[in-house]
FIDOZA-652488 format. One line per 10 residues: number of its first residue (from 0); their letters; for each residue x, y, z of N, C-alpha, C, O, CB. Coordinates in Angstrom, 1 decimal. Each point is the difference from the previous one (the first is absolute). Glycine has a CB too. Example, Ala and Ser with C-alpha at 12.3 -4.5 7.8 and 13.67 -1.06 7.14 Angstrom:
<volos>
0) as) 13.2 -5.7 7.8 -0.9 1.2 0.0 0.9 1.2 0.0 1.0 0.0 0.7 -2.9 -1.2 0.5; 1.5 2.3 -1.9 0.9 1.1 0.0 -0.8 1.1 0.8 0.5 1.1 0.1 0.7 -1.7 -2.3
</volos>
This chain:
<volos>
0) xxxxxxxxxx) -44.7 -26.7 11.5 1.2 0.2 0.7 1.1 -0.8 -0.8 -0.1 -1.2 -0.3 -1.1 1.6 2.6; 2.3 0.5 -2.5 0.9 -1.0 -0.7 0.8 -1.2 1.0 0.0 -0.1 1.2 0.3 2.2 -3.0; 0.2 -2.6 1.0 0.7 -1.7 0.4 1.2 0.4 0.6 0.6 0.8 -0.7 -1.5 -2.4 -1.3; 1.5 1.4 3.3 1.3 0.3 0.6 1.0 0.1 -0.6 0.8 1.0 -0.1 -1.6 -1.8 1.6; 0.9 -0.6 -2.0 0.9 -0.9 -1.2 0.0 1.0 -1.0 1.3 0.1 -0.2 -2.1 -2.7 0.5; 0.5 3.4 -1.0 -0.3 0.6 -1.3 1.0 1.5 0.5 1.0 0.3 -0.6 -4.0 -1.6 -0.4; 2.5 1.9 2.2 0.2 1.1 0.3 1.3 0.7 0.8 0.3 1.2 0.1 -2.5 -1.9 -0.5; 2.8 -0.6 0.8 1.4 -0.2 0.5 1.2 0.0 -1.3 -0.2 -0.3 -1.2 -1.1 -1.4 3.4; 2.2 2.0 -1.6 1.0 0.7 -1.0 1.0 -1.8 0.5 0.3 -0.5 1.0 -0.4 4.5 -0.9; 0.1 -4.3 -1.5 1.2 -1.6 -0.1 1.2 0.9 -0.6 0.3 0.9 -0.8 -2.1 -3.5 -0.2
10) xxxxxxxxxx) 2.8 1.5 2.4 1.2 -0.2 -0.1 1.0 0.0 -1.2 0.3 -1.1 -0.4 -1.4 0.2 2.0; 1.8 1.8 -2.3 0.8 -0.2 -1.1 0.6 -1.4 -0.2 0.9 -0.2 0.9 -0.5 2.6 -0.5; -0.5 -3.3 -1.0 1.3 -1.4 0.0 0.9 0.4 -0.1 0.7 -0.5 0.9 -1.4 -1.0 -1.9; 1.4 2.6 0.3 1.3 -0.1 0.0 0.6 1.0 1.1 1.1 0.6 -0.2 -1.3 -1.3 -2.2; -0.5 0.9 3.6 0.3 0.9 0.6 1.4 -0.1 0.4 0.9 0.7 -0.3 -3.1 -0.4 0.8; 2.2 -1.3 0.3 1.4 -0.2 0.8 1.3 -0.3 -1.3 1.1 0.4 0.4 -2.6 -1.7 2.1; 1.6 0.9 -3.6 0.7 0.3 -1.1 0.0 1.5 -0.3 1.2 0.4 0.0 -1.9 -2.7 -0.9; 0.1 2.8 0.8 -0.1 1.7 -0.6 0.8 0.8 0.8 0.4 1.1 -0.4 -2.9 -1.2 -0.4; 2.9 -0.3 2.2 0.2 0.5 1.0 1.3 -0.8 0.7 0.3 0.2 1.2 -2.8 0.8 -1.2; 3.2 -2.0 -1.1 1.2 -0.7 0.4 1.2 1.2 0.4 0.1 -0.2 1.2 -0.7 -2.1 -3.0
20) xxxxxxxxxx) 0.9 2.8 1.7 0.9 1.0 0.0 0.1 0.6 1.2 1.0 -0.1 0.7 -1.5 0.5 -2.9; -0.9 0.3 2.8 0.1 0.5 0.9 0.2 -1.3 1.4 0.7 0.1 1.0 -2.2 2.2 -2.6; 0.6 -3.7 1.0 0.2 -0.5 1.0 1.4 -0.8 0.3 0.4 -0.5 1.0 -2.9 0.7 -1.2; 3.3 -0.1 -1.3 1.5 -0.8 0.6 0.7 1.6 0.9 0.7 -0.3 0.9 0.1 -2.1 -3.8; -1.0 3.8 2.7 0.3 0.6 0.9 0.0 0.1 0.8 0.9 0.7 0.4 -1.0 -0.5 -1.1; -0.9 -0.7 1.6 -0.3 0.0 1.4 0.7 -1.2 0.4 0.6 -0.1 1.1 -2.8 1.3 -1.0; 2.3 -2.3 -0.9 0.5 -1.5 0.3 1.7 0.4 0.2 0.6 -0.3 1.0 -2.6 -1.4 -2.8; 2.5 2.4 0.8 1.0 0.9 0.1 0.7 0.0 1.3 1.2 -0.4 0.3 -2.4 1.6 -1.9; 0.4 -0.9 2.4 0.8 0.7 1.6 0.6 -1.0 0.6 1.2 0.3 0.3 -2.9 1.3 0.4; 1.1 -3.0 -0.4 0.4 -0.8 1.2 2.0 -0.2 -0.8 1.1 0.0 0.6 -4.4 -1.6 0.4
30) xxxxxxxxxx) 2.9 1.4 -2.3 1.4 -0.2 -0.3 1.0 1.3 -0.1 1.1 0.1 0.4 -2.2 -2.2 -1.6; 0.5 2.9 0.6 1.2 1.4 0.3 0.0 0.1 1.6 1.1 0.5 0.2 -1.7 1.1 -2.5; -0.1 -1.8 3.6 0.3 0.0 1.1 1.2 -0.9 -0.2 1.1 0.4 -0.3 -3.4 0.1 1.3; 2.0 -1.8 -0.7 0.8 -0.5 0.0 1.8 -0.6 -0.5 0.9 -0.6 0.6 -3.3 1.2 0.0; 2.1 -0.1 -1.9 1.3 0.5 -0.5 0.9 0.8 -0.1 0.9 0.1 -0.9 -1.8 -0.9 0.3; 0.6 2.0 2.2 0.2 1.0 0.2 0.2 0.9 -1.3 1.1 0.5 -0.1 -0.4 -1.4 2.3; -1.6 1.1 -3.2 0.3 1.0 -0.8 -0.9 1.1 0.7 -0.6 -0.1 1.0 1.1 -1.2 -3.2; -0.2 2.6 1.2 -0.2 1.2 0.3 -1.5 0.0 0.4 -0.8 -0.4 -0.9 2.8 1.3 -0.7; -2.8 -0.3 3.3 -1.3 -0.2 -0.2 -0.5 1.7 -0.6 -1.1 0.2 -0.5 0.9 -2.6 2.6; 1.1 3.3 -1.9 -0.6 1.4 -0.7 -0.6 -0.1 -1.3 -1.1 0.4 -0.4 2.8 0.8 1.5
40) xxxxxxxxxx) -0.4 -1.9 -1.9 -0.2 0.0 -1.5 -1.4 -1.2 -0.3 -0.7 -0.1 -1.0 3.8 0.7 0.6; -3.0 -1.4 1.5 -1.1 -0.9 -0.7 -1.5 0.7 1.0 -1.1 -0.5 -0.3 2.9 -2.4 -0.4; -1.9 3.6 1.3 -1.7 0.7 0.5 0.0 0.8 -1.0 -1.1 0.1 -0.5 0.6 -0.1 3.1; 1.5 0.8 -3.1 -0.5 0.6 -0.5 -0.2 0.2 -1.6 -0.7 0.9 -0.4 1.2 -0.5 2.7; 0.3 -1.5 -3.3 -0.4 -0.4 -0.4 -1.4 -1.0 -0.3 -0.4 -0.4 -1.1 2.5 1.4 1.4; -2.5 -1.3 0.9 -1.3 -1.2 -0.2 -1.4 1.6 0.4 -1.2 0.1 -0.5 2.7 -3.7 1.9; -1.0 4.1 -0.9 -1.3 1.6 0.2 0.1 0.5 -0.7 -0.9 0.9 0.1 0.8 -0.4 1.5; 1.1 -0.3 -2.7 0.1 0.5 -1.4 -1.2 -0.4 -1.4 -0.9 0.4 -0.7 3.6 -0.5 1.7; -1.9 -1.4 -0.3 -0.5 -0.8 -1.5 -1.9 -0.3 0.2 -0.8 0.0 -0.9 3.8 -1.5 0.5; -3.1 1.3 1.3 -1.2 -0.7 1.0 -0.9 1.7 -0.5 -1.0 -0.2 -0.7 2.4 -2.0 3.5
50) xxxxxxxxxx) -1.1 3.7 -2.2 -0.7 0.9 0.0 0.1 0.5 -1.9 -0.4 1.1 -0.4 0.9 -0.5 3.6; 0.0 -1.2 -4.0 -0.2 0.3 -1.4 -0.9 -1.2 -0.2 -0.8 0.2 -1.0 3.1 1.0 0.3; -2.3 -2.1 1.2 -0.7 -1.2 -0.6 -1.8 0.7 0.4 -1.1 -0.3 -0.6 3.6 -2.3 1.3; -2.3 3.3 0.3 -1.5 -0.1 0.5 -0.4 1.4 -0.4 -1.1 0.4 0.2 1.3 -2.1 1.9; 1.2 2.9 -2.9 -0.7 0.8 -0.6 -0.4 -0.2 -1.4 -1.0 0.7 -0.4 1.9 0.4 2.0; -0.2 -2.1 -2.5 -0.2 -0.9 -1.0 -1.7 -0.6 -0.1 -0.8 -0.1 -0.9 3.6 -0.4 1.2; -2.8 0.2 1.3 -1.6 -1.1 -0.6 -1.3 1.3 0.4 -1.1 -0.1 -0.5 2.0 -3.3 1.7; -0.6 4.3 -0.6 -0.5 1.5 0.2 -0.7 0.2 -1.4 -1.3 0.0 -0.2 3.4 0.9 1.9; -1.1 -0.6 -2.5 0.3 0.6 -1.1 -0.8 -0.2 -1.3 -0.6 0.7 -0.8 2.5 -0.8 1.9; -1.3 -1.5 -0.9 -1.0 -1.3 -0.7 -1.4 0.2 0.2 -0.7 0.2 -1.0 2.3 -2.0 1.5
60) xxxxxxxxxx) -2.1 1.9 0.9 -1.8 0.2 0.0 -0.3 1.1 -0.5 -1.1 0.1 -0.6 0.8 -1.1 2.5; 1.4 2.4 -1.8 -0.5 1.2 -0.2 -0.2 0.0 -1.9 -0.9 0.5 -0.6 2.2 0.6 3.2; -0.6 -1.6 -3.0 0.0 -0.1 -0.9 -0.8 -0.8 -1.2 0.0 0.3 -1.2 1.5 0.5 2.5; -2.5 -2.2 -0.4 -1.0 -0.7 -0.6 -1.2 0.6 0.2 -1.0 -0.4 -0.5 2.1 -1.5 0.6; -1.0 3.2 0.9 -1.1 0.7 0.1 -0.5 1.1 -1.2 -1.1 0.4 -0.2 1.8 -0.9 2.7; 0.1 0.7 -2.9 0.3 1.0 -0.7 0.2 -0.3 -1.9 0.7 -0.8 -0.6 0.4 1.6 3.4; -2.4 0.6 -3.4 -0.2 -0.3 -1.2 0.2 1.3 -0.6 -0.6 0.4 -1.0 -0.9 -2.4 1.3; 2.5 2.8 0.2 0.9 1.1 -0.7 1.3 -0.6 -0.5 0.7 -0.5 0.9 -1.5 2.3 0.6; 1.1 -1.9 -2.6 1.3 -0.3 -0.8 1.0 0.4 0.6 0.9 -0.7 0.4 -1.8 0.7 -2.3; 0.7 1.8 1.9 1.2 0.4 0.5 -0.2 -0.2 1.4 0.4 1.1 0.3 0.2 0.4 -2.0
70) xxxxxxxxxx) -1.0 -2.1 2.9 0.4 0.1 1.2 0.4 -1.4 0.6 0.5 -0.3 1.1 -2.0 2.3 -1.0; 1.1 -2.9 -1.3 0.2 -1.4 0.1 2.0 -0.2 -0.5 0.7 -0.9 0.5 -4.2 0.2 -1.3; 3.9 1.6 -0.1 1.5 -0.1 -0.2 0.2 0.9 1.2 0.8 -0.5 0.8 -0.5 0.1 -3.5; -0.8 2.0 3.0 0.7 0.3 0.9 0.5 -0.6 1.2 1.0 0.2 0.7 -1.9 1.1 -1.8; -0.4 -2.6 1.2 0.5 -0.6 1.5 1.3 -0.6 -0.3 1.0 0.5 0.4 -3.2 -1.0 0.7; 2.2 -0.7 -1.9 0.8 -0.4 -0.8 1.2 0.2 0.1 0.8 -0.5 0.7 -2.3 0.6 -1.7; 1.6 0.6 0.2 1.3 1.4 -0.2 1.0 0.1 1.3 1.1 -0.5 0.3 -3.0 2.3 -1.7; 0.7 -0.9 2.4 0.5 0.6 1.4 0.6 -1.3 0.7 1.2 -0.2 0.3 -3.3 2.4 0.0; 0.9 -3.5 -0.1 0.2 -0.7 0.8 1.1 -0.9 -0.4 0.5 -0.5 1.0 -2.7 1.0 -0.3; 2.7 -1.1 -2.0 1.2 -0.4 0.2 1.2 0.7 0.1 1.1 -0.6 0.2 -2.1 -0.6 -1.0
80) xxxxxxxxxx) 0.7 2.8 0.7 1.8 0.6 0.1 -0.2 0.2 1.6 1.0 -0.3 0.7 -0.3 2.0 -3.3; -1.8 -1.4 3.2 0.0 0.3 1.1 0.7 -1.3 1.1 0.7 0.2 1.0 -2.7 1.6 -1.9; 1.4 -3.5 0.5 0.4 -1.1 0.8 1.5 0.0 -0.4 0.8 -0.5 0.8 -3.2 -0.9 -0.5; 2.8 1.9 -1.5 1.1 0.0 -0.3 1.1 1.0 1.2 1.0 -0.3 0.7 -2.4 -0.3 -3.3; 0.8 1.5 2.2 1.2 0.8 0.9 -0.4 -0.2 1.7 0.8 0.6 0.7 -0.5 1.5 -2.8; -1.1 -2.6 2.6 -0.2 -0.2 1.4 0.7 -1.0 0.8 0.4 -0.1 1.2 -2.4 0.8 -1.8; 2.1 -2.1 -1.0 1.4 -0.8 0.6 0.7 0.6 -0.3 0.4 0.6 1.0 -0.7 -2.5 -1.1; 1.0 2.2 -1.3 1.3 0.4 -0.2 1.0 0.9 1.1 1.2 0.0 0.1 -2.4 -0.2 -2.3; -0.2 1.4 3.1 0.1 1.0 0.6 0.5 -0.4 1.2 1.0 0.5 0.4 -2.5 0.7 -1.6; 0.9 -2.3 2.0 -0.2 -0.9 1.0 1.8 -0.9 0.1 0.8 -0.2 1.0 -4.2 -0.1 -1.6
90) xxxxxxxxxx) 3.5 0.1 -0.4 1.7 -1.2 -0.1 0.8 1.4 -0.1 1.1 0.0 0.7 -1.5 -3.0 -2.4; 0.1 4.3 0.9 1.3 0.8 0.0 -0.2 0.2 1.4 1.0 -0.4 0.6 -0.6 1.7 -3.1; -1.5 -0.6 3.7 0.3 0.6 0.8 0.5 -1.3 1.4 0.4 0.3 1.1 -2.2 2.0 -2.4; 1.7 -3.4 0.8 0.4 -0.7 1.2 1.0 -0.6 0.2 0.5 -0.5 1.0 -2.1 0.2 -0.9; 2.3 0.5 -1.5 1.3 -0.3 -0.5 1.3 1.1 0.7 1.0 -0.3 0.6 -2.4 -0.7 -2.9; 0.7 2.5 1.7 0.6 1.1 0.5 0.1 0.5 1.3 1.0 0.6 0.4 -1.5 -0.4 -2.2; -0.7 -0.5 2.7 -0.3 0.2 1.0 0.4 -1.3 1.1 -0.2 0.3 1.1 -1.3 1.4 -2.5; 2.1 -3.0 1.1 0.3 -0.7 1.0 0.5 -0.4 -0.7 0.2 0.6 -1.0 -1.4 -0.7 2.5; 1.9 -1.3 -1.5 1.3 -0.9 -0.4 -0.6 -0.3 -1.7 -1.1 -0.2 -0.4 1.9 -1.4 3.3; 0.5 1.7 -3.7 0.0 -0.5 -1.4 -0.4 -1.3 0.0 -0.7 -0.3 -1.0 2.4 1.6 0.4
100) xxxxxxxxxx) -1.6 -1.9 1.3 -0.6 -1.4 0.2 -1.9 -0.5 0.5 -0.6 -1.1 -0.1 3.5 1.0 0.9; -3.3 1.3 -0.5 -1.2 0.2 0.5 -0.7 0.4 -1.7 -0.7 -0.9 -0.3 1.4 1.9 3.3; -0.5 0.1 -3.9 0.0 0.0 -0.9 0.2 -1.0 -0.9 -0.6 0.3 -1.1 0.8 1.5 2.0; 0.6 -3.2 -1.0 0.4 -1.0 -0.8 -1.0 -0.9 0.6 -0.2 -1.1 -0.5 2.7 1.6 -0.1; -3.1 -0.2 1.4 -0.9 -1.0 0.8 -1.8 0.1 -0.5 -0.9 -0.8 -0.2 3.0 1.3 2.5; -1.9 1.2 -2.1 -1.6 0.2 -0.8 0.0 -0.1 -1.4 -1.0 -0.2 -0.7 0.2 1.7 2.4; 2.0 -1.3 -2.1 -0.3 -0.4 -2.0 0.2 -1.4 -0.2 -0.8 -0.4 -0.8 1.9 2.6 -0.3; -0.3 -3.3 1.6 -0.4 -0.9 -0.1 -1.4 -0.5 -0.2 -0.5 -0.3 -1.1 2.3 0.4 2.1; -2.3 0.0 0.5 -1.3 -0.1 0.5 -1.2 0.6 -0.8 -1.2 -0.2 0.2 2.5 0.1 1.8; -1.0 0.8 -2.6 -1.1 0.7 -1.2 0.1 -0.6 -1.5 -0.8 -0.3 -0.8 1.0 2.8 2.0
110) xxxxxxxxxx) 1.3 -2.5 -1.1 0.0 -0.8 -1.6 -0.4 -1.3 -0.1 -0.4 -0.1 -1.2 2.2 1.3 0.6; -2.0 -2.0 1.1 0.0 -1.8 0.8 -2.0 0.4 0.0 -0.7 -0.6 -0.8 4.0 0.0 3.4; -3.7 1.2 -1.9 -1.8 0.5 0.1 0.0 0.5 -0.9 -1.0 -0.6 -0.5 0.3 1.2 2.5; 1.2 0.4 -3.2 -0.2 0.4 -1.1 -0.2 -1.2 -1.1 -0.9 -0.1 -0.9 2.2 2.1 1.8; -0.3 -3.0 -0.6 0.1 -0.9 -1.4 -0.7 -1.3 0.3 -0.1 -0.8 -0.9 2.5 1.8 0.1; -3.0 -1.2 2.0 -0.9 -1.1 0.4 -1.5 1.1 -0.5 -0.6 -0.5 -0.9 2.4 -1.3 3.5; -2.3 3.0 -2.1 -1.2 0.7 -0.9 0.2 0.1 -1.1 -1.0 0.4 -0.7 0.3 0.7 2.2; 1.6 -1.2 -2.1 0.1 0.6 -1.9 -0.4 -1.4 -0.4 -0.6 -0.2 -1.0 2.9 2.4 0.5; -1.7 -3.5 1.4 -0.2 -1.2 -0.6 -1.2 -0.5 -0.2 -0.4 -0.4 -1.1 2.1 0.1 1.7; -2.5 0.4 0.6 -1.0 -0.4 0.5 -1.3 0.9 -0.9 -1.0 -0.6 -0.1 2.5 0.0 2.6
120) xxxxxxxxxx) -1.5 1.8 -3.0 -0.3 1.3 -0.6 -0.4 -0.9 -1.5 -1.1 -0.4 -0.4 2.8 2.6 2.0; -0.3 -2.3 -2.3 -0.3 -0.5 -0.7 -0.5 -1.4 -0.7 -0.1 -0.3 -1.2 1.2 2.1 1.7; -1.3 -2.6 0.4 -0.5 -1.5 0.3 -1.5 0.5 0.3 -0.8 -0.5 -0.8 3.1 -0.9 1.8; -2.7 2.0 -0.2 -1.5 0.3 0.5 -0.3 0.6 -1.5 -1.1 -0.4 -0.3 1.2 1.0 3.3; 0.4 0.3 -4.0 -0.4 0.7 -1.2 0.0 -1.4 -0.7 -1.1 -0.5 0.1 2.2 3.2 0.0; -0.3 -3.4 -0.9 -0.5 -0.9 -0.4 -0.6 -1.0 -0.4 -0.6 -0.3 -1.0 1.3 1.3 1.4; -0.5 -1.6 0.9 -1.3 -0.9 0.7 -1.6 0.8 -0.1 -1.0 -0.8 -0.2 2.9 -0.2 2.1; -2.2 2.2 -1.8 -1.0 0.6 -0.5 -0.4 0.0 1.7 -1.2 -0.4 0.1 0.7 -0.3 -3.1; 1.1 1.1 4.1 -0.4 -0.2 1.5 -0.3 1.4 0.3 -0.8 0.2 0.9 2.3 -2.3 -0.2; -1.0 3.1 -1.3 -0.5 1.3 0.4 -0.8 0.4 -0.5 -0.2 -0.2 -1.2 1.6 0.8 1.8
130) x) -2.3 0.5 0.8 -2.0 0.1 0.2 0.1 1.4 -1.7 -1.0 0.5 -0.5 0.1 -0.6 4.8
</volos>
């Protein structure tokens, strides 16, 4: 019988790092509550960015599964134009659809999560931290 210890799936270290982004998002709220900024522009910017992030790590598994060349770029491919246009799609329609300021609210809020993951992205590559 194997050993519990052996057969149990350990904790990433850098989990809560890997995932700074999403979590200054959620940290996000108490202060956009309170600074009465726009709350349209910021849910729905943070359900934007948050539902790319989790089709991103989707994508990621689907893709370490996988030993077709071409299906390993197609994900690739699809899956960054696709997180791409889901925010982009997300700030034009909330922008258009409710106050200009609601829209200035979710691109903020995506570019600010964008450039804390591109940082963080590229520090985890370096450091040699990604699986």
């Amino acid at each position: 019988m194997p050993d519990a210890a052996l057969t149990r799936p350990t904790p990433e270290p850098l989990a809560l790092v890997r995932y700074l982004d999403i979590v200054l998002v959620v940290a996000a709220l108490p202060l956009v509550a309170l600074a009465g900024l726009p709350m349209l522009g910021y849910v729905v910017g943070a359900g934007a960015w948050i539902a790319q992030r989790a089709a991103g790590v989707w994508l990621e598994r689907q893709a370490k599964r996988t030993t077709d060349t071409r299906r390993l770029v197609g994900l690739s491919l699809a899956g960054s134009l696709g997180r791409a246009w889901l925010v982009g799609g997300a700030i034009l329609a909330v922008g258009l659809l409710g106050e200009r300021e609601d829209g200035l609210m979710a691109a903020v809020l995506v570019a600010v999560a964008f450039t804390v993951y591109f940082g963080i992205s590229l520090l985890i590559h370096v450091t040699g931290g990604s699986k």
